[in-house]
C-alpha positions in Angstrom: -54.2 -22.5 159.8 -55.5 -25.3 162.3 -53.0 -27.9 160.3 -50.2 -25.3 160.8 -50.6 -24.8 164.3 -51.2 -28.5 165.0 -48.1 -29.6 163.0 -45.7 -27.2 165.0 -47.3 -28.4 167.8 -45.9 -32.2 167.1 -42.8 -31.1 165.8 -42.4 -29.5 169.5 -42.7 -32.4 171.1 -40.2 -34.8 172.4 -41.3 -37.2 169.9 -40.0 -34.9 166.8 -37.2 -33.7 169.0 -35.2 -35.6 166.6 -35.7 -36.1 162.9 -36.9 -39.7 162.1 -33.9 -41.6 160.6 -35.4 -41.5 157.1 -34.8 -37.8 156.7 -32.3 -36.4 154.5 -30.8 -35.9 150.9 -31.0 -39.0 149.4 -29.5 -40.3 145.8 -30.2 -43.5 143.4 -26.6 -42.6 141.7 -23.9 -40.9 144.0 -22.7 -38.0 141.5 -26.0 -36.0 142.1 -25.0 -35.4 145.6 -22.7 -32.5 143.9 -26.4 -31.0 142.8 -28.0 -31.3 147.1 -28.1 -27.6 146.6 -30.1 -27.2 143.9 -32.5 -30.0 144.4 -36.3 -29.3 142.3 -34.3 -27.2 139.6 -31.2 -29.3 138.5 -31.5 -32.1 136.5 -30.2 -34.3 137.3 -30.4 -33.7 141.3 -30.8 -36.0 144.5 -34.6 -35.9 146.5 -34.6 -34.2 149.8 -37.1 -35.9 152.5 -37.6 -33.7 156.0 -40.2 -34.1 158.9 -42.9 -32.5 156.6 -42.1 -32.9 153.1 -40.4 -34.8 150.1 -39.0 -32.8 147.3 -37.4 -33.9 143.7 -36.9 -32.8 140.3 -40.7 -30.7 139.3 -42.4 -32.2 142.0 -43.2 -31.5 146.2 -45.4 -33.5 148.5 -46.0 -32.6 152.1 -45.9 -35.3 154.4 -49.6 -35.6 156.1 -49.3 -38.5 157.5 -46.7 -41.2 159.1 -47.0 -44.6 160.0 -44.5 -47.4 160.8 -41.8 -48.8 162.9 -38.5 -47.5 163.8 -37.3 -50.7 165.0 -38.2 -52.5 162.1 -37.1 -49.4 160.0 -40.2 -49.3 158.0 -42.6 -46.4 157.7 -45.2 -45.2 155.7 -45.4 -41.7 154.6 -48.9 -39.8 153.2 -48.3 -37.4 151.2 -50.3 -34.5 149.0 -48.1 -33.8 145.7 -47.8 -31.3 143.4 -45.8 -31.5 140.4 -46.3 -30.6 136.2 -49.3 -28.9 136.9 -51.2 -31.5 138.3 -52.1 -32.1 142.1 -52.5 -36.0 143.7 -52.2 -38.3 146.7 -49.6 -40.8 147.2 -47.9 -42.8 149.8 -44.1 -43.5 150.0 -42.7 -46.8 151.5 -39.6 -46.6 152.9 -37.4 -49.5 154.5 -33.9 -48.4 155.8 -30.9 -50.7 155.7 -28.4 -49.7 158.2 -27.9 -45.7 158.2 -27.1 -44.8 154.7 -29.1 -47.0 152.4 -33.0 -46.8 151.7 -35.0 -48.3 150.2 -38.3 -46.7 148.6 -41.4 -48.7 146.4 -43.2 -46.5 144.1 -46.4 -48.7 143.6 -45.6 -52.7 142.6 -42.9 -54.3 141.7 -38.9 -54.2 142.6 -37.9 -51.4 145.3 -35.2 -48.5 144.1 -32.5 -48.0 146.1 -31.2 -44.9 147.5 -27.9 -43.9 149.5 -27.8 -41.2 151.9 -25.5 -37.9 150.4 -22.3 -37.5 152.7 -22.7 -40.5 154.3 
C-alpha cells in the first residue's frame, strides 16, 4: 500500500505531468498495430509501455524503477515481470531516435527496433 500511495504521489507531480516520450504502443512489424487493442491476448500483437508498466504477448512487468536522460533519449527501466508462470527481474534499455522509432536491448548483442503505432 506504501508503493501505491508513493507512486501516485510522483505521478502527481509536475515531473509525470507528462508521459516520458518512450510511452506508448510500440511494434517491430507495422501490421500488428491493427491488434493495439488486444495487446497480451493476440498473437501476433504490438507491446504497450506506460508510466508504470510494459505489457506483451503472456507477459507484464511493472516499471519500479527509471533512470536516464531525456536529452540524450536514453533511459533505463526496472522492472518486476510476470509471464508463463514464472516471476523475475529485468531491466529494459531504451534509446529513442526521433519520435517514432525505439530502440530496445534485451541483454547483449544487436538492439530490435521498434516504430511507434499511428505515428
Amino acid at each position: 500500500m506504501k508503493r501505491y500511495i508513493l507512486a501516485m504521489a510522483l505521478l502527481a507531480t509536475p515531473a509525470f505531468a507528462q508521459a516520458p516520450a518512450w510511452t506508448g504502443i510500440w511494434t517491430s512489424d507495422p501490421e500488428w498495430c491493427q491488434y493495439a487493442d488486444l495487446i497480451g491476448g493476440h498473437d501476433p500483437a504490438p507491446i504497450r509501455i506506460t508510466q508504470t508498466e510494459v505489457v506483451g504477448l503472456e507477459h507484464s512487468c511493472s516499471i519500479t524503477g527509471v533512470r536516464g536522460n531525456a536529452q540524450k533519449q536514453y533511459w533505463e527501466l526496472t522492472l518486476s515481470c510476470s509471464g508463463e508462470g514464472e516471476q523475475y527481474q529485468d531491466t529494459a534499455l531504451l534509446m529513442l531516435d526521433g519520435e517514432n522509432t525505439l530502440w530496445r536491448w534485451y541483454g547483449g548483442g544487436d538492439p530490435f527496433k521498434f516504430t511507434r503505432c499511428g505515428g
